[in-house]
VOROKE-943947 format. One record per residue (C-alpha): residue number from 1; residue in three letters; x, y, z. Coordinates in nm, 2 decimals. Example, Ala and Ser with C-alpha at 12.3 -4.5 7.8 and 13.67 -1.06 7.14 Angstrom:
<atoms>
+-----+-----+--------+--------+--------+
|   k |   r |     xx |     yy |     zz |
+-----+-----+--------+--------+--------+
|   1 | ALA |   1.23 |  -0.45 |   0.78 |
|   2 | SER |   1.37 |  -0.11 |   0.71 |
+-----+-----+--------+--------+--------+
</atoms>
This chain:
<atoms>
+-----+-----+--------+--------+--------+
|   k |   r |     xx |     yy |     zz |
+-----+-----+--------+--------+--------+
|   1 | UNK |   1.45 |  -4.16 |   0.92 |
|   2 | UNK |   1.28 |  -3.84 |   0.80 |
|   3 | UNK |   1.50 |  -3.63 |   1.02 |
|   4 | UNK |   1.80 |  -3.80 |   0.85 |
|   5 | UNK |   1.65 |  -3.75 |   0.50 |
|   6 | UNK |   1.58 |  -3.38 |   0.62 |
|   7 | UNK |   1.92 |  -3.32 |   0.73 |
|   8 | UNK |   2.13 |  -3.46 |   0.44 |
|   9 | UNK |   1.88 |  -3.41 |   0.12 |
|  10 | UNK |   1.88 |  -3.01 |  -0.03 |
|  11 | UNK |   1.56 |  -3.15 |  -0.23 |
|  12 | UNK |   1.30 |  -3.06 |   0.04 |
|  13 | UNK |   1.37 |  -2.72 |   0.05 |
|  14 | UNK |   1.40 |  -2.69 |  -0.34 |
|  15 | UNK |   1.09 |  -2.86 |  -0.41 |
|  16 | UNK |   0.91 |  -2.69 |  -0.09 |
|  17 | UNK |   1.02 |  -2.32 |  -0.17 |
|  18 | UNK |   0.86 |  -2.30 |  -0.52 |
|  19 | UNK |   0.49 |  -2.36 |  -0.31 |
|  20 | UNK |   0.29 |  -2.06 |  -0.25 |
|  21 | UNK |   0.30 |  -1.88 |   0.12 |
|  22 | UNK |  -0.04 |  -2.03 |   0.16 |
|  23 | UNK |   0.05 |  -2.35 |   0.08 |
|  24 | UNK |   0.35 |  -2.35 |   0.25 |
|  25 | UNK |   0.16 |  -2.29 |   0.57 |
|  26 | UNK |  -0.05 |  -2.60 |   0.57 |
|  27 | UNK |   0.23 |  -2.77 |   0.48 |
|  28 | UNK |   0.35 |  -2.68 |   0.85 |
|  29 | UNK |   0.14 |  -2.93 |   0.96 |
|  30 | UNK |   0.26 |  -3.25 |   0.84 |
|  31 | UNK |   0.55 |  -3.29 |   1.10 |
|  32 | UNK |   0.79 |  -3.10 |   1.33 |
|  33 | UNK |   1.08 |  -3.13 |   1.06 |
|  34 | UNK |   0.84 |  -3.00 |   0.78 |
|  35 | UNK |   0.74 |  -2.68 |   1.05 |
|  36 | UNK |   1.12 |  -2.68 |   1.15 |
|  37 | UNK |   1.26 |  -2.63 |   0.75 |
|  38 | UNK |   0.95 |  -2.41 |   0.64 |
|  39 | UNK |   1.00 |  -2.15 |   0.94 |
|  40 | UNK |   1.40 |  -2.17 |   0.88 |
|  41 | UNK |   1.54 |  -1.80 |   0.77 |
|  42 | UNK |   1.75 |  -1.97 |   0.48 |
|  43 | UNK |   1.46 |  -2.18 |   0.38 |
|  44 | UNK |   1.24 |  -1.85 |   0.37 |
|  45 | UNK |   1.53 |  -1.69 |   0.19 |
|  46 | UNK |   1.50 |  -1.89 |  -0.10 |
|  47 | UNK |   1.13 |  -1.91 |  -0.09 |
|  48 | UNK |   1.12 |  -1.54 |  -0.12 |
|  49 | UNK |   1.27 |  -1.54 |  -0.53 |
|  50 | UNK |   0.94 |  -1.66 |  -0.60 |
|  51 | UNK |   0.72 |  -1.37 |  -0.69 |
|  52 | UNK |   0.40 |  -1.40 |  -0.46 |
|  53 | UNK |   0.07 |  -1.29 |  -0.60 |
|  54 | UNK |  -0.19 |  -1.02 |  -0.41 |
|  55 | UNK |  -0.40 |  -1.28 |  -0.19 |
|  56 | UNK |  -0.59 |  -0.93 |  -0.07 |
|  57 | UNK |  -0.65 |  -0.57 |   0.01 |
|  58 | UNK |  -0.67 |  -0.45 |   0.34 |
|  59 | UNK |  -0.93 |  -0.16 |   0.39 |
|  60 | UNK |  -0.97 |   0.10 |   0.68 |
|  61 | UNK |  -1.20 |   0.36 |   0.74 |
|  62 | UNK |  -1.13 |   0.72 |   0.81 |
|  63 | UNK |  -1.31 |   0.98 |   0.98 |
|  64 | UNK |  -1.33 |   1.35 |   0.77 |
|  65 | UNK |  -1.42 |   1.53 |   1.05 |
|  66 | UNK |  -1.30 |   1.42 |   1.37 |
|  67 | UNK |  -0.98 |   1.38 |   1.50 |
|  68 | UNK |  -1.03 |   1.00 |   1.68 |
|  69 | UNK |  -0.94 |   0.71 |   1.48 |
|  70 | UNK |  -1.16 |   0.48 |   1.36 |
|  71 | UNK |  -1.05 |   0.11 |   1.48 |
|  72 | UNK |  -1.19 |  -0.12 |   1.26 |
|  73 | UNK |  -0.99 |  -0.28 |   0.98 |
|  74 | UNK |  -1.14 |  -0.50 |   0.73 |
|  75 | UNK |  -0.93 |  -0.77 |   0.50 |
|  76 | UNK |  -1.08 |  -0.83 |   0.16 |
|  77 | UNK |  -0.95 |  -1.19 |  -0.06 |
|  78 | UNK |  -0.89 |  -1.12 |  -0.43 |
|  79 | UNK |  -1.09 |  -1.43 |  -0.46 |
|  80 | UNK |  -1.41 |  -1.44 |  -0.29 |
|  81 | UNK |  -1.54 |  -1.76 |  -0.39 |
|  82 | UNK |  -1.64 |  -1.94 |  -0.02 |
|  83 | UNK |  -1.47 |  -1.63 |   0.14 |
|  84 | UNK |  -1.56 |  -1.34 |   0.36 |
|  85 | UNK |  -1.43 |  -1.01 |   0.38 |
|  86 | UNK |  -1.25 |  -1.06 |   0.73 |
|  87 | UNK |  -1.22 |  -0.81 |   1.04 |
|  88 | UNK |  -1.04 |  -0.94 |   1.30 |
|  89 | UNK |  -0.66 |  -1.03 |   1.12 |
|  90 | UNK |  -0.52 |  -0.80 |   1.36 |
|  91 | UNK |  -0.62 |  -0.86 |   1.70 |
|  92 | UNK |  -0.30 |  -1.06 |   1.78 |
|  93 | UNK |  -0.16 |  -0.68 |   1.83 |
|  94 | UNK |  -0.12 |  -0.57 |   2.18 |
|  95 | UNK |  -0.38 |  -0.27 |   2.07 |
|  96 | UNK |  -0.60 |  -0.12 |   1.83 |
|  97 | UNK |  -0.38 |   0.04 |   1.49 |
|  98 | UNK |  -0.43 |   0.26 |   1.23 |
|  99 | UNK |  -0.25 |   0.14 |   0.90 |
| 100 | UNK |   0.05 |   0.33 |   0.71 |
| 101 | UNK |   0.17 |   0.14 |   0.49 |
| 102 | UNK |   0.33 |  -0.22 |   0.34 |
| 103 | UNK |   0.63 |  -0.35 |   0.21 |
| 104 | UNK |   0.72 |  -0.68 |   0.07 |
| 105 | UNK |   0.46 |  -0.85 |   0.33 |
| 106 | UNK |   0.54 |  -0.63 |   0.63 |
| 107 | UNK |   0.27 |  -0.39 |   0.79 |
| 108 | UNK |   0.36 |  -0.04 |   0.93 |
| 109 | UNK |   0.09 |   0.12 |   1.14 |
| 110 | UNK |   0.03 |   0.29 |   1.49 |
| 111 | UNK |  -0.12 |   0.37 |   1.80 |
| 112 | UNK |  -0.50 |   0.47 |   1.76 |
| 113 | UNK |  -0.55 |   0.86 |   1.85 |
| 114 | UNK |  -0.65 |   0.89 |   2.11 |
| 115 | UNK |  -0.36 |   0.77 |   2.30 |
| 116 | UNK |  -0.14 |   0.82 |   2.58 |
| 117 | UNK |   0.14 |   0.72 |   2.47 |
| 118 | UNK |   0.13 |   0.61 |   2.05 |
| 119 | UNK |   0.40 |   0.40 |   1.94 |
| 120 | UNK |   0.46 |   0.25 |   1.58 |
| 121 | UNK |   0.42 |  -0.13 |   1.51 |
| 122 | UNK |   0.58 |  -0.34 |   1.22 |
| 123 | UNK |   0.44 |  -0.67 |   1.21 |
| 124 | UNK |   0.37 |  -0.98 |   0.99 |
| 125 | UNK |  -0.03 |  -1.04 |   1.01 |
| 126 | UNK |   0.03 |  -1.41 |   0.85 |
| 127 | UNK |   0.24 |  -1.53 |   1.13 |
| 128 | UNK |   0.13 |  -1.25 |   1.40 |
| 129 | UNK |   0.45 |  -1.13 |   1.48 |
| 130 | UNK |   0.56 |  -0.78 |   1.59 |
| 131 | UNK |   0.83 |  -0.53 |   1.64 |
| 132 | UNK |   0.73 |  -0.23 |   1.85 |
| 133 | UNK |   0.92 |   0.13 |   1.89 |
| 134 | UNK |   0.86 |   0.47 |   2.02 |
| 135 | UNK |   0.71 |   0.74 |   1.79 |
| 136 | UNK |   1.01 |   1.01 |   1.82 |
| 137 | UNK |   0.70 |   1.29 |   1.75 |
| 138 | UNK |   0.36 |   1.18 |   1.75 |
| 139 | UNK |   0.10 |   1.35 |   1.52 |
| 140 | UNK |  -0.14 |   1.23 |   1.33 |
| 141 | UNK |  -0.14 |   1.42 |   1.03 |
| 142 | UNK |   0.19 |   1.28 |   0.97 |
| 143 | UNK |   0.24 |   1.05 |   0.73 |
| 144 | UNK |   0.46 |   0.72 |   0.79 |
| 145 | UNK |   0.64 |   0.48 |   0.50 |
| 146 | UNK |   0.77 |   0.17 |   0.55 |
| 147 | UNK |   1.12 |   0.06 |   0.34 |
| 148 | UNK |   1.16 |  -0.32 |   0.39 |
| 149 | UNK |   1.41 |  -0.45 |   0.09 |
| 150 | UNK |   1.49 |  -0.86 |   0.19 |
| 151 | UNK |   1.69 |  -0.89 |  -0.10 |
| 152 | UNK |   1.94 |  -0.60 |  -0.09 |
| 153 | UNK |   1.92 |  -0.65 |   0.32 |
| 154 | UNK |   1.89 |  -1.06 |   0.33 |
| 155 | UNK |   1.72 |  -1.17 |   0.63 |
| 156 | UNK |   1.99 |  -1.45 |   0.73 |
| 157 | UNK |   1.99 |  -1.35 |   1.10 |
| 158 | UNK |   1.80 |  -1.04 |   1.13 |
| 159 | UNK |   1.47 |  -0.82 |   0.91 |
| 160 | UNK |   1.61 |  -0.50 |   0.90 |
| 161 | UNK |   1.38 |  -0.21 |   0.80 |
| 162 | UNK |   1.34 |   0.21 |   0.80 |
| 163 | UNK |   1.00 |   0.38 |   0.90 |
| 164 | UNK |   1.02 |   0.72 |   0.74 |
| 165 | UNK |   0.73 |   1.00 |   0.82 |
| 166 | UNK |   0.66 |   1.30 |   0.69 |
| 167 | UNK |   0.61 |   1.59 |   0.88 |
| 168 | UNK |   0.42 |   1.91 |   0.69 |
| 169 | UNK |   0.46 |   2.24 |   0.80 |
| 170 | UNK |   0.18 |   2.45 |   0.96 |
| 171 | UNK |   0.24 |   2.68 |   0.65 |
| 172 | UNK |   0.12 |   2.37 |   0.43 |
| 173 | UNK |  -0.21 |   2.38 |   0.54 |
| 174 | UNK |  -0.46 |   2.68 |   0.48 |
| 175 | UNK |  -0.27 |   3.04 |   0.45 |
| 176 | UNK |  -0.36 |   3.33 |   0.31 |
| 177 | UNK |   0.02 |   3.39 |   0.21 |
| 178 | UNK |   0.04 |   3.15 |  -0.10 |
| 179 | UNK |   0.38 |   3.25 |  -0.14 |
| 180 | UNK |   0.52 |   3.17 |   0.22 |
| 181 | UNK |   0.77 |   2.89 |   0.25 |
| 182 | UNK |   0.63 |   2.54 |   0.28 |
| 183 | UNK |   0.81 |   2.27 |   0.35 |
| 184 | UNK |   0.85 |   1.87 |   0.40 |
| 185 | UNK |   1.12 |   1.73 |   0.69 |
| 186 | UNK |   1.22 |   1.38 |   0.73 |
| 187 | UNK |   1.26 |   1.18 |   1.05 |
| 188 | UNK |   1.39 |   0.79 |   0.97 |
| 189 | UNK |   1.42 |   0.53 |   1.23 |
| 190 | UNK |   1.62 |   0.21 |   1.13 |
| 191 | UNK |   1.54 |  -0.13 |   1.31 |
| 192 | UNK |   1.91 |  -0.23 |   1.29 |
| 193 | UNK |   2.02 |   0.09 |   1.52 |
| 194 | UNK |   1.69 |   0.11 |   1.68 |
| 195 | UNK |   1.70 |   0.50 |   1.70 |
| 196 | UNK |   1.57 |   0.78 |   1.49 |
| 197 | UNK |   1.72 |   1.06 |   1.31 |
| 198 | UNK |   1.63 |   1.35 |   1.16 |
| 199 | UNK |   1.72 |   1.42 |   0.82 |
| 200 | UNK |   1.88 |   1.69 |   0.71 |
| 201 | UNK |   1.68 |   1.67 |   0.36 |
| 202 | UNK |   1.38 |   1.93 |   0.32 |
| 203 | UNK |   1.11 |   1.97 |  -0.02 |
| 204 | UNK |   0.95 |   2.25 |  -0.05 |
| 205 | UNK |   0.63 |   2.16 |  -0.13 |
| 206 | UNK |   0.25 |   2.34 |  -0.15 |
| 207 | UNK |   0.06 |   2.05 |  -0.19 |
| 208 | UNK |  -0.11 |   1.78 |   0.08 |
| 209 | UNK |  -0.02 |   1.46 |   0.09 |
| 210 | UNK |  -0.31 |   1.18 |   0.04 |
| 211 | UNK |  -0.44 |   0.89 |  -0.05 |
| 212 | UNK |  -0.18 |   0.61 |  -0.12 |
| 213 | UNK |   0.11 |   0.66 |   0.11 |
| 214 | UNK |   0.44 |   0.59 |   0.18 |
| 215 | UNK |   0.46 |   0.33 |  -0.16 |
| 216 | UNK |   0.81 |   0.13 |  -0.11 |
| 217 | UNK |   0.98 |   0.09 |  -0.51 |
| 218 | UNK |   1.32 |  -0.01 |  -0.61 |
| 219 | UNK |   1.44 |   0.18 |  -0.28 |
| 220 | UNK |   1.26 |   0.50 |  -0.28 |
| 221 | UNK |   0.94 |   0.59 |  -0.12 |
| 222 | UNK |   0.64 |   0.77 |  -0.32 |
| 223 | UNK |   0.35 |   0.99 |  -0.15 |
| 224 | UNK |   0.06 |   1.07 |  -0.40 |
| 225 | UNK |  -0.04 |   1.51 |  -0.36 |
| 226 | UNK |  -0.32 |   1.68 |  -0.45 |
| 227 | UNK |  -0.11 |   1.88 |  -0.71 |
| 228 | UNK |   0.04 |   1.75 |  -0.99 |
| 229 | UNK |   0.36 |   1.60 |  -0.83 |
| 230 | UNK |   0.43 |   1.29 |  -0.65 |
| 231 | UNK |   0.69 |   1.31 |  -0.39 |
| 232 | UNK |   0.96 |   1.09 |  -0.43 |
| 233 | UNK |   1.25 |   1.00 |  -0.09 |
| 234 | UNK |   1.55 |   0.79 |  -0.17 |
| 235 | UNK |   1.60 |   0.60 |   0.18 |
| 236 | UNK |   1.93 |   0.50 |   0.15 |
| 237 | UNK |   2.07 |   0.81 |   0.03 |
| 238 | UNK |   1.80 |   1.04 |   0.23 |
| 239 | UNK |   1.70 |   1.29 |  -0.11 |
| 240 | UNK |   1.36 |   1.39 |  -0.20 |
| 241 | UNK |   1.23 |   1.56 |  -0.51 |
| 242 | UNK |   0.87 |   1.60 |  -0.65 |
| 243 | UNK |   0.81 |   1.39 |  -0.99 |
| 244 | UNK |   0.58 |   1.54 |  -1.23 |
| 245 | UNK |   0.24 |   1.32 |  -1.30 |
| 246 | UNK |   0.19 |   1.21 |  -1.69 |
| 247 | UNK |  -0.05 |   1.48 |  -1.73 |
| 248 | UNK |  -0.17 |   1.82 |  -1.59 |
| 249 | UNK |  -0.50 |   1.79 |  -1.40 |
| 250 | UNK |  -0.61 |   2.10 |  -1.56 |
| 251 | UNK |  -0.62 |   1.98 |  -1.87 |
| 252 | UNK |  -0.97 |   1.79 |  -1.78 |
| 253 | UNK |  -1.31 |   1.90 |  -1.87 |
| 254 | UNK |  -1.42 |   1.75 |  -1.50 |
| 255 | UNK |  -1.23 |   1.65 |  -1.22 |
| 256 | UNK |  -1.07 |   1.28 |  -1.22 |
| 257 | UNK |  -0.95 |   1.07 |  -0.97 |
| 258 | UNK |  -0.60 |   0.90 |  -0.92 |
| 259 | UNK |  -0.37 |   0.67 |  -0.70 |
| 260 | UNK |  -0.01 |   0.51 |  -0.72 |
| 261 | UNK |   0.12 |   0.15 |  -0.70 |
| 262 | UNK |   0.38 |  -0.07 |  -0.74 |
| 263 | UNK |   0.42 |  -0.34 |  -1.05 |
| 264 | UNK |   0.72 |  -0.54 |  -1.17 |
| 265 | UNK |   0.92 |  -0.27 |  -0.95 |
| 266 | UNK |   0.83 |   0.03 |  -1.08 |
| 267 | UNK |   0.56 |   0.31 |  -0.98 |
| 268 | UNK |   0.26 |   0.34 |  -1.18 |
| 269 | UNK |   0.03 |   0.60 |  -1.18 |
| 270 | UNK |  -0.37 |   0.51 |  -1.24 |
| 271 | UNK |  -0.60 |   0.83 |  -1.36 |
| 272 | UNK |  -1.04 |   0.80 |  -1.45 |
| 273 | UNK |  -1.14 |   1.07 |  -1.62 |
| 274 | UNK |  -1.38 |   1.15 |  -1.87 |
| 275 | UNK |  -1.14 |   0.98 |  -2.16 |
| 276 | UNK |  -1.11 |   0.66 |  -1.96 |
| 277 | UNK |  -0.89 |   0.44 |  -1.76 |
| 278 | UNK |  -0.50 |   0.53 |  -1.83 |
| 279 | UNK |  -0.19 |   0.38 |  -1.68 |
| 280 | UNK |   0.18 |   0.51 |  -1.63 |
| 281 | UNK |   0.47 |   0.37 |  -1.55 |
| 282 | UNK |   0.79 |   0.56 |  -1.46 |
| 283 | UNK |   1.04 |   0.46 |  -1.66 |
| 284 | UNK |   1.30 |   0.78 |  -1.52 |
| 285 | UNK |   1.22 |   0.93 |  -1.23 |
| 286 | UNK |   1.53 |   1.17 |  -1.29 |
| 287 | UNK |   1.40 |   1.31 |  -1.61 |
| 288 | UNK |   1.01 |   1.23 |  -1.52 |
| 289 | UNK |   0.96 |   1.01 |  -1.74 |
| 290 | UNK |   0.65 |   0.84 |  -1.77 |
| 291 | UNK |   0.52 |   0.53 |  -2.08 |
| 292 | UNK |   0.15 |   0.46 |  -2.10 |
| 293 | UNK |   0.15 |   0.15 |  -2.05 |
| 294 | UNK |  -0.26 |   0.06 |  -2.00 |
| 295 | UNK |  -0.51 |   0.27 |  -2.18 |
| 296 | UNK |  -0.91 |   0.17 |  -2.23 |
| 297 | UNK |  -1.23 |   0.44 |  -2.31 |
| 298 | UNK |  -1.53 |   0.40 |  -2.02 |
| 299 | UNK |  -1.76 |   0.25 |  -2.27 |
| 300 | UNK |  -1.49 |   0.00 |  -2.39 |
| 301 | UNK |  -1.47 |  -0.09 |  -2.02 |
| 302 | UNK |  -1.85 |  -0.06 |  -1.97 |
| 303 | UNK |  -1.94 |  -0.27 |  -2.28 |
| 304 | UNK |  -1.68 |  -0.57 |  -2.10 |
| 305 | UNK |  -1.87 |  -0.52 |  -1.80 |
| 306 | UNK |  -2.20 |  -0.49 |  -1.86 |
| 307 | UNK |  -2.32 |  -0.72 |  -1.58 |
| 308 | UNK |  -2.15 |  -0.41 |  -1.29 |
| 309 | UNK |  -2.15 |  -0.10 |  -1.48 |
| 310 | UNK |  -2.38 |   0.11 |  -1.68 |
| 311 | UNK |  -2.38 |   0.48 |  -1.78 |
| 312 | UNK |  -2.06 |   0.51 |  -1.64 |
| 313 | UNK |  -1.93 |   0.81 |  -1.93 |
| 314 | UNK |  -2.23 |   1.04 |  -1.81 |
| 315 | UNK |  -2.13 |   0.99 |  -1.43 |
| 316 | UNK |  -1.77 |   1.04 |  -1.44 |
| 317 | UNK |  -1.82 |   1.36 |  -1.64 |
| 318 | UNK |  -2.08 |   1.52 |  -1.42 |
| 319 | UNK |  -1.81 |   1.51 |  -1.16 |
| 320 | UNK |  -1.74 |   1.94 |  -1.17 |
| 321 | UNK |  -1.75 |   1.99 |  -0.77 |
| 322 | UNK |  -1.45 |   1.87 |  -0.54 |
| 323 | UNK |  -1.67 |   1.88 |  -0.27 |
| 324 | UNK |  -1.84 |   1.58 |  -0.45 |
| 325 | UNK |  -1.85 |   1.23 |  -0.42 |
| 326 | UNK |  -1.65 |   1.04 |  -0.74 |
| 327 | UNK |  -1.87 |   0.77 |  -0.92 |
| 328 | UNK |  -1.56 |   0.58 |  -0.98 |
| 329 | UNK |  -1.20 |   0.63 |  -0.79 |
| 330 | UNK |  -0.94 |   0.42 |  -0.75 |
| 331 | UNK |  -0.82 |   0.33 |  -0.45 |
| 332 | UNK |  -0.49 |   0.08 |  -0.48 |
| 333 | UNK |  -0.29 |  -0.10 |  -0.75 |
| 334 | UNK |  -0.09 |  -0.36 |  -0.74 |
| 335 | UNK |   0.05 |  -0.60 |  -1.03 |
| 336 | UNK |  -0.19 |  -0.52 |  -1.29 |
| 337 | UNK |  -0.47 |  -0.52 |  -1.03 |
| 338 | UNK |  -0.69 |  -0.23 |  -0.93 |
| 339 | UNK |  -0.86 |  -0.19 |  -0.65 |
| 340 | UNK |  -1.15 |   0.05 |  -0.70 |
| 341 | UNK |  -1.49 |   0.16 |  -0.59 |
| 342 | UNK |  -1.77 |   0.19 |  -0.83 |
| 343 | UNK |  -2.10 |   0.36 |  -0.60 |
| 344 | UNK |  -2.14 |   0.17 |  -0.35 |
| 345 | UNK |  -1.91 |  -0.15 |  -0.49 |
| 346 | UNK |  -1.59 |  -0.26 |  -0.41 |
| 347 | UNK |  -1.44 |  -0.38 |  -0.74 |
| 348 | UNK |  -1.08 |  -0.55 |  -0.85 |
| 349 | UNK |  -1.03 |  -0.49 |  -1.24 |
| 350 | UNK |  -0.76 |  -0.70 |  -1.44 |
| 351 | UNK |  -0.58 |  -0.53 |  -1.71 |
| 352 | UNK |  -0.46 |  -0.82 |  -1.82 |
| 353 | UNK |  -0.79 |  -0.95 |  -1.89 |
| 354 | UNK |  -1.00 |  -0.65 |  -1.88 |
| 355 | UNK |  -1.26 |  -0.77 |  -1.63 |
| 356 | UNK |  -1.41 |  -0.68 |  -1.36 |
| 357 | UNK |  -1.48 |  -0.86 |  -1.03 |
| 358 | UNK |  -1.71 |  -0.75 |  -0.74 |
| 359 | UNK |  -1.54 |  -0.78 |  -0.43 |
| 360 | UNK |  -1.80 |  -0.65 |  -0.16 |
| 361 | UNK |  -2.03 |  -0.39 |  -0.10 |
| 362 | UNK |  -1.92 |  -0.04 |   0.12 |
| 363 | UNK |  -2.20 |  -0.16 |   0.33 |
| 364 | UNK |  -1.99 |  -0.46 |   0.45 |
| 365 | UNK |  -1.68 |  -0.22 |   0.56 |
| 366 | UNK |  -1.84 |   0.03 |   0.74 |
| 367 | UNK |  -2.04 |   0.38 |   0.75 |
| 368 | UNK |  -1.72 |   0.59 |   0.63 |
| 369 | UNK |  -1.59 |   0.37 |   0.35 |
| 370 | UNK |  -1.67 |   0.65 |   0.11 |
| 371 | UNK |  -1.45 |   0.90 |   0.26 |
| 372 | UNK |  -1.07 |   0.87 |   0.16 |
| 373 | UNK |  -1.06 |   0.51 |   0.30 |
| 374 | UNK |  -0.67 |   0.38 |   0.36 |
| 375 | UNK |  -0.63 |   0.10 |   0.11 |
| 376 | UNK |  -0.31 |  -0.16 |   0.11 |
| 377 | UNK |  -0.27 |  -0.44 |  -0.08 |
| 378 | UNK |  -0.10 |  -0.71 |   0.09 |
| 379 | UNK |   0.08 |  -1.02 |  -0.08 |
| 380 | UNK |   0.13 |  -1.25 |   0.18 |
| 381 | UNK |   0.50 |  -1.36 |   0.34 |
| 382 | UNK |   0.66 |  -1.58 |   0.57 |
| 383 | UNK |   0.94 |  -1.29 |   0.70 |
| 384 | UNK |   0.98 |  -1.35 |   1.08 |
| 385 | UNK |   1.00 |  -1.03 |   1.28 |
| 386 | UNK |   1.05 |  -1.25 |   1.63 |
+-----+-----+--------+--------+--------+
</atoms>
């Protein structure tokens, strides 16, 4: 009777696809034609127009000296109450990974170095599936994106996505000609052709590429510098230009720290400094166009935090050294969240509510957490990759 009621009723999968992913999951459970609907491409379809929340960061350290890959990767719940900060959500993977990037509840990463022969993996940690493809040039100071858009490219029979990376030219790193060419190329391999291409685009570009990577928006990929630009590649139409930040980094008494996310589609850009806590959002990327869009002073923030932060003007000031360790830095945002590290803390603040929440401690992720970590935030998603 259920299977009848299953087959001829639209109800089930109207009332089923406003639950949340996690929901949705236990809901599995209850019988084969509840599993069968839920795990249907049309039913997921539909489930995706509801906008998922963050359910969690993941967090991976990085080496600053040595060329090997450090294999451990830690998951951290945006609410900790009765959880842990988790370590093992990717051993259904064939081998260890390092993570690149994440788009719309798909994760791009690849082979750990060293390796005989590193490929790239796109795969869905909440159902443990994968898709696995040659790397058409390995190297590790490349820098990989993943574009992943299930509403302009629906997911009726197939998930179709582009892996760009980023290749720098020798001439970005240290030269003592600062006026010889440096440049960015392209190489973009599509799932639905399952080849790579080069692109013909190149940016000229003097700056490194770091921190939050490869950040999917309203079809373009972002890469944070160390300059005052943010690189910008249109993946449909393969064109990159550099975007100007808000405001000039030179314009600060001592040096402040910086990252890029995604919220309500757009980028946003997330700056500490000595005058406090500011937000972006780019309204026009063609004419670099930026609104402020969250602003709040350090002792606003400490005075609504008392219980984690203290002195927290003094120490952000006294930052004059690049070669120094940030009291505060922001490591990834996502919908109004921030995911940042205060010491030796692992905070989430809420613009919306202007609060603080202690996560973990950089003692529960590892020796090199301190050190230019790789941060994604990860909403979960039922998108089948099998």
């Amino acid at each position: 009777m259920e299977e009848i009621w299953f087959a001829i009723n639209d109800i089930p999968m109207d009332v089923l696809s406003r639950l949340p992913v996690k929901t949705l999951l236990g809901l599995k459970c209850v019988s084969k034609d509840w599993h069968r609907l839920i795990s249907e491409r049309s039913f997921i379809r539909h489930q995706l127009k509801r906008a998922e929340p963050v359910s969690g960061f993941f967090f991976q350290e990085r080496f600053q000296w040595c060329d090997d890959d450090i294999k451990a990767i830690s998951y951290i719940p945006v609410k900790m109450e009765g959880s842990e900060v988790q370590h093992s959500v990717f051993n259904f993977l064939p081998e260890s990974v390092v993570l690149s990037a994440v788009s719309n509840g798909l994760i791009c990463c690849r082979s750990c170095f060293p390796s005989p022969q590193p490929v790239i993996y796109v795969c869905n940690p909440l159902n443990k599936e994968w898709v696995t493809f040659p790397w058409s040039t390995p190297d590790k100071r490349s820098s990989l994106g993943l574009a992943f858009d299930p509403f302009k490219d629906p997911i009726d029979k197939s998930t179709d996505f582009k892996v760009v990376t980023i290749h720098q030219t020798a001439s970005d790193m240290e030269v003592e000609d600062e006026d010889k060419d440096s440049y960015l190329t392209f190489d973009i391999y599509s799932s639905k052709t399952r080849t790579w291409h080069r692109s013909r685009e190149m940016c000229h570009c003097h700056h490194s590429l770091f921190k939050n990577k490869g950040i999917f928006v309203g079809g373009a990929l972002y890469w944070l510098t160390d300059g005052d630009q943010i690189l910008m590649f249109d993946v449909q139409n393969e064109l990159s230009w550099l975007v100007t930040v808000p405001i000039p980094l030179v314009q600060f008494d001592s040096i402040p720290e910086m990252c890029i996310g995604e919220s309500e589609g757009k980028l946003h850009y997330v700056l500490i400094s000595e005058g406090g806590l500011h937000v972006w959002v780019l309204e026009d990327y063609l004419d670099f166009t930026w609104e402020l869009k969250y602003s709040i002073s350090l002792d606003e923030m400490e005075k609504e935090n008392t219980e984690f932060l203290c002195n927290i003007q003094q120490r952000v000031e006294s930052r004059m050294a690049v070669d120094t360790t940030p009291w505060m830095d922001p490591l990834a945002f996502k919908d109004s969240l921030l995911f940042m590290r205060v010491a030796a803390r692992i905070y989430l603040f809420n613009f919306e509510t202007r609060k603080l929440e202690e996560l973990c401690t950089l003692s529960m992720l590892g020796p090199n957490s301190i050190i230019s970590p790789i941060v994604l935030p990860y909403s979960m998603s039922l998108i089948p990759l099998g």
